[in-house]
C-alpha positions in Angstrom: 5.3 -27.4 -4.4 3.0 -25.5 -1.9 -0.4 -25.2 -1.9 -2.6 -23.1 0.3 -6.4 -24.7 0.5 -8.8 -22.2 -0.3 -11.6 -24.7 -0.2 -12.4 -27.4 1.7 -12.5 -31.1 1.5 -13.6 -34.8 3.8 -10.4 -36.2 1.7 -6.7 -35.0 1.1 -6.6 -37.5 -2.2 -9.6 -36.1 -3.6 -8.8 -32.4 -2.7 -5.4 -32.6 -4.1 -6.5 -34.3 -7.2 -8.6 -31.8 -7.9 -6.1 -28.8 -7.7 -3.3 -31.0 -9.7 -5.5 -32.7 -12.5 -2.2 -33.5 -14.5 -1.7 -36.9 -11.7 -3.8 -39.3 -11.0 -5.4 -39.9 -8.5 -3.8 -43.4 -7.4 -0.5 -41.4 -8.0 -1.1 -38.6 -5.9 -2.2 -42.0 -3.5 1.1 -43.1 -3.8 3.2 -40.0 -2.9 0.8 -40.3 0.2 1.8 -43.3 1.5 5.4 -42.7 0.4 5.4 -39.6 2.9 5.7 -36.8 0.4 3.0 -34.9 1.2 2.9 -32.5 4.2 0.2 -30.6 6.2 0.7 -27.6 7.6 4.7 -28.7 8.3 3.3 -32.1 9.5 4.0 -35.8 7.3 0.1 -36.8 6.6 0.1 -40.1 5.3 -3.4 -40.7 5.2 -5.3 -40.6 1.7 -8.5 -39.8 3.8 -7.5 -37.4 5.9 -9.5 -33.8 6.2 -8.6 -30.3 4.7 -9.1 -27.0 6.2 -9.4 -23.8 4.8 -6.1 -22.0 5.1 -4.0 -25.5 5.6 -0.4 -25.5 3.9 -0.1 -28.7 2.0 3.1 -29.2 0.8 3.2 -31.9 -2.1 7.1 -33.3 -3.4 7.5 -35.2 -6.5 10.2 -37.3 -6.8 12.5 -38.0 -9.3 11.5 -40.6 -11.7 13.3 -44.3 -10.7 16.5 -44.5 -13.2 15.8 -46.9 -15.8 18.4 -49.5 -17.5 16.2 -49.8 -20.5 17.7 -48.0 -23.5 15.8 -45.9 -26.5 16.0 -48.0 -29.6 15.2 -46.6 -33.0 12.3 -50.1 -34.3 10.5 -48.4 -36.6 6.4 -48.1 -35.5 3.7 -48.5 -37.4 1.7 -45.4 -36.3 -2.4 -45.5 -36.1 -2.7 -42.4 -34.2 -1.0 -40.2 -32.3 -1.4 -36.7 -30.4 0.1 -35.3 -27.0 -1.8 -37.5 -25.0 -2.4 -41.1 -26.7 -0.8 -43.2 -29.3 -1.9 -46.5 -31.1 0.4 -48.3 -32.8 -0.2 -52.0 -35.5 2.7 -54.0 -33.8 3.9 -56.6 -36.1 4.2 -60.1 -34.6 7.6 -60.9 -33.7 7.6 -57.8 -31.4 7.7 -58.3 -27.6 5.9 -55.4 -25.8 7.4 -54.8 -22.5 11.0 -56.3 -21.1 11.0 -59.8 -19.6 14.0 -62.1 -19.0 15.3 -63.1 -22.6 13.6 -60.0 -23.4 15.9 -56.7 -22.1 15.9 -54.8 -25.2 14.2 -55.0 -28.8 10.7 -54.5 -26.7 8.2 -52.4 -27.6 9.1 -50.2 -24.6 12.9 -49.9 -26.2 11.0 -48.1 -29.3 8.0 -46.4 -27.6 11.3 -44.5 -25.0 13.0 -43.6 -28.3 9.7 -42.3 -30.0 8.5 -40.7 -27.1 11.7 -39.4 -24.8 9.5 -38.3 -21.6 7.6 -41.8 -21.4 9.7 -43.2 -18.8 7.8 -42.4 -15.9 4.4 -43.2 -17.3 2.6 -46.3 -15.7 5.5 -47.5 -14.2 9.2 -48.5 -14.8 9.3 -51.7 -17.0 6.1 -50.8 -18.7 6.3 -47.1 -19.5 2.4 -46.4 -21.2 1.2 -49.8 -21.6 -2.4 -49.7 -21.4 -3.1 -53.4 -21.9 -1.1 -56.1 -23.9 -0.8 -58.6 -27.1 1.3 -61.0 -26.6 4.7 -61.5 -28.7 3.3 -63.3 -31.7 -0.1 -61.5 -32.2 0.1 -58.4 -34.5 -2.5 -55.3 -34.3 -3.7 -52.2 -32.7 -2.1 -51.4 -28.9 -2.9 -48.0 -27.2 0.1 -46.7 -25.3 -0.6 -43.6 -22.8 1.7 -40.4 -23.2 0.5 -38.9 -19.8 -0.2 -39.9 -16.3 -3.7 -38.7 -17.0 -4.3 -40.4 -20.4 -2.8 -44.2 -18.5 -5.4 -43.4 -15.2 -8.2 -42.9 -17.5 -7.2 -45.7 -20.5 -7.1 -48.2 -17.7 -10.2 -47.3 -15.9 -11.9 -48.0 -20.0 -10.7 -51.5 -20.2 -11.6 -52.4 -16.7 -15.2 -50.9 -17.0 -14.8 -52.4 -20.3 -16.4 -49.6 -22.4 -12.9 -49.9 -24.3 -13.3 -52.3 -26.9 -10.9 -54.9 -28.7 -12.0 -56.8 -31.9 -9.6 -59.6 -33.2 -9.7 -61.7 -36.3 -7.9 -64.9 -36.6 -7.4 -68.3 -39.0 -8.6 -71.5 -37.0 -8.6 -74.9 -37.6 -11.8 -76.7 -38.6 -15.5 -75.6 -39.2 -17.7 -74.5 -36.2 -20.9 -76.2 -36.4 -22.5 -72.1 -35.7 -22.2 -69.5 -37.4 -21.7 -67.2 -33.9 -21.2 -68.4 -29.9 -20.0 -67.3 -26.4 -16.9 -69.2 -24.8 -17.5 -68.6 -20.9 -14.7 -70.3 -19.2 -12.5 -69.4 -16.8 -8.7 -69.1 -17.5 -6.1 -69.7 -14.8 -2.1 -71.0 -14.5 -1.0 -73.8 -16.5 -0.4 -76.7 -13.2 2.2 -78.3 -14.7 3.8 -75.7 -17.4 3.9 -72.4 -15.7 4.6 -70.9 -19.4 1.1 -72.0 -20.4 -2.7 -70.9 -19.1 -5.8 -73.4 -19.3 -9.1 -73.6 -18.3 -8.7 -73.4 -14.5 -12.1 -74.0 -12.3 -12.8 -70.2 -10.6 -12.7 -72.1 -7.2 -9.3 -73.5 -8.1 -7.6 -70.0 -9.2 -8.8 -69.8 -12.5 -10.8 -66.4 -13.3 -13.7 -65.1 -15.5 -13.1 -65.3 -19.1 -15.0 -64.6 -21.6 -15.1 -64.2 -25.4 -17.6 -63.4 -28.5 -17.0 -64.9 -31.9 -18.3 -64.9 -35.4 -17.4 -66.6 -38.6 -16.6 -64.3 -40.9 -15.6 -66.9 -44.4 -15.3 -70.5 -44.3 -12.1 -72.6 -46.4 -13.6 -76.0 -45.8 -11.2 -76.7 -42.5 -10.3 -73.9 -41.9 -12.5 -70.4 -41.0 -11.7 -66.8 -40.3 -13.5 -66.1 -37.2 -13.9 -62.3 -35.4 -13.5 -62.1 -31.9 -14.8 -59.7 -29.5 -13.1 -59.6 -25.7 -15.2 -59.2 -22.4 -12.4 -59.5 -20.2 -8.4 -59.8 -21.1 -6.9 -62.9 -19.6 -3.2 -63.9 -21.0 -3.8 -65.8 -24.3 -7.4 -65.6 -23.8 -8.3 -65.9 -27.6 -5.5 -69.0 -28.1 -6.7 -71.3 -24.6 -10.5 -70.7 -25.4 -10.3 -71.8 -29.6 -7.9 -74.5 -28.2 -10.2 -75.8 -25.6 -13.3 -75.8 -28.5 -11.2 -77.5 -31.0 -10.8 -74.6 -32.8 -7.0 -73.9 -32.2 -5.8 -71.0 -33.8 -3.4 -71.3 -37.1 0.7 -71.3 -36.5 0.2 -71.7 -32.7 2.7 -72.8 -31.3 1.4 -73.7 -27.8 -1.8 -74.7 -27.9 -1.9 -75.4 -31.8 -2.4 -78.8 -33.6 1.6 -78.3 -34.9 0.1 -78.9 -38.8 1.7 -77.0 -41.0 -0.1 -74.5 -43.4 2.4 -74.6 -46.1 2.4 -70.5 -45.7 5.8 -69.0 -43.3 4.3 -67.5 -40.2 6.2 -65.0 -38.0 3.2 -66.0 -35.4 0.2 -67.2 -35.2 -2.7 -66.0 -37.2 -4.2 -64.0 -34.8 -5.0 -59.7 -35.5 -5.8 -56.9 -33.4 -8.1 -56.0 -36.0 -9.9 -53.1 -34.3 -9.9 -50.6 -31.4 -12.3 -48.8 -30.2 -11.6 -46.6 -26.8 -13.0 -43.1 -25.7 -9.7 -40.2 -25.8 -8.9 -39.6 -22.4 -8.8 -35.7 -22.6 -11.8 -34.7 -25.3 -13.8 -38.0 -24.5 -14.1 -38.5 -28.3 -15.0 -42.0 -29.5 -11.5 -43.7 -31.4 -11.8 -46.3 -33.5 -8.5 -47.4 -35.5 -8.3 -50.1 -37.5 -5.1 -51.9 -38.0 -4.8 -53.7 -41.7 -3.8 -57.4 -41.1 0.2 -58.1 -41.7 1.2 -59.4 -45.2 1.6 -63.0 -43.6 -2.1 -63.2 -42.7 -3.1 -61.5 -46.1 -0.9 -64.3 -48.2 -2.9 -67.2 -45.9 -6.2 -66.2 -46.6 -5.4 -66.1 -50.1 -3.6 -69.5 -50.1 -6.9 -70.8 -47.9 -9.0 -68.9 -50.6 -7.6 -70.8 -53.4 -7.4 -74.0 -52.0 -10.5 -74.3 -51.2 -12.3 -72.9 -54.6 -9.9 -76.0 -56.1 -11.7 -78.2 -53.7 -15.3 -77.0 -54.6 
């Protein structure tokens, strides 16, 4: 497309963003440095470079990179959805994006078969994904349906003004009623599969979560969690590391059973709370917890009013 500047501007990026507000900003950055964007006839390849009333600025879109990922029809569990967002309560079981021993069955398999132009949002492999849960967590994920909505979702969660709010089943009783786990979370040394807490000045990085007790089963407690930042398996290392680990985890659980069948471990996206990207309205969508977690609590419930 062509484009004749009419105003004027210290920054091609900026300029252009603001005549094209349908792409972001880092991907009108991108077709920059990729050499798709012309001046007055001439490749300009720098983001930071001047306009001029009158210049010719020619901007070309490429096509979208092929994808081998196929549409599969997994049925969603829809929280909200319009042209521009969509929230989903993804069951545990469910991998969200393709990894190896993960090609199809993902997430992204259903979202490209429930949302047919997805495929060039936020990048190949990941087409919308705003953040993640990992395979065996259930609960609310935000998936983006433009290349507006993904720029401004992502700026949310990393000025954290977006908010997630998680309930799980740990082992034990915490002496408080409330706390703060600040440690940093970094690589597993020796299993690469795994995180732990990793020193900052040895690779590990800043991560910290807010809990409450909600209800207390003698050994057991239902605790609500509230994110400040969103390290892999944040939630799972940081209950582990207390002596708190959480219920039907796998890695870094105690390996007891409950004597309830878990698909994974009994941890909930209970809550999101993020701002729309295009009317700025406050969302907050609740996800109700899976019939697994329900049929715990009431086994932990009756147990323990036996007990007392």
């Amino acid at each position: 497309m062509e484009l004749i500047a009419e105003t004027t501007s210290d920054r091609l990026d900026r300029w252009l963003s603001e005549q094209l507000p349908a792409l972001s900003r880092s991907r009108i950055q991108k077709l920059i440095d990729q050499g798709q964007v012309q001046v007055n006839g001439q490749v300009c390849s720098s983001k930071k470079g001047a306009v001029q009333y009158g210049d010719r600025i020619t901007l070309s879109i490429p096509e979208a990179e092929p994808m081998a990922l196929q549409p599969e029809a997994i049925p969603l569990d829809v929280l909200y959805e319009d042209e521009h967002l969509l929230v989903i309560n993804k069951p545990a079981g469910l991998v969200v994006h393709p990894a190896p021993g993960h090609y199809d069955g993902t997430l992204v398999n259903a979202l490209l078969a429930h949302c047919p132009n997805l495929a060039g949002i936020g990048g190949v492999q990941r087409p919308g994904i705003v953040h993640r849960l990992d395979k065996d967590t259930s609960g609310a994920i935000a998936i983006a349906k433009t290349d507006l909505a993904h720029q401004h979702l992502q700026a949310q969660f990393k000025a954290k003004t977006a908010r997630r709010d998680y309930l799980a089943i740990v082992y034990g009783a915490p002496s408080a009623s409330s706390g703060t786990i600040d440690l940093p979370i970094g690589r597993h040394r020796v299993d690469r599969k795994k995180m732990a807490i990793v020193a900052l000045d040895q690779g590990g990085r800043q991560a910290v979560t807010h809990w409450q007790v909600k209800e207390r089963f003698g050994n057991y407690t239902l605790m609500h969690f509230q994110l400040e930042t969103g390290r892999t398996h944040q939630i799972r290392v940081h209950t582990a590391q207390i002596g708190h680990p959480v219920v039907g985890d796998p890695v870094y659980g105690s390996g007891r059973s409950v004597g309830v069948n878990l698909t994974g471990q009994a941890l909930h996206a209970w809550k999101l709370r993020l701002q729309h990207p295009l009317s700025t309205e406050w969302l907050e969508l609740i996800a109700p917890l899976p019939a697994e977690f329900e049929t715990l609590l009431r086994v932990l419930k009756q147990r323990f009013s036996l007990q007392s």
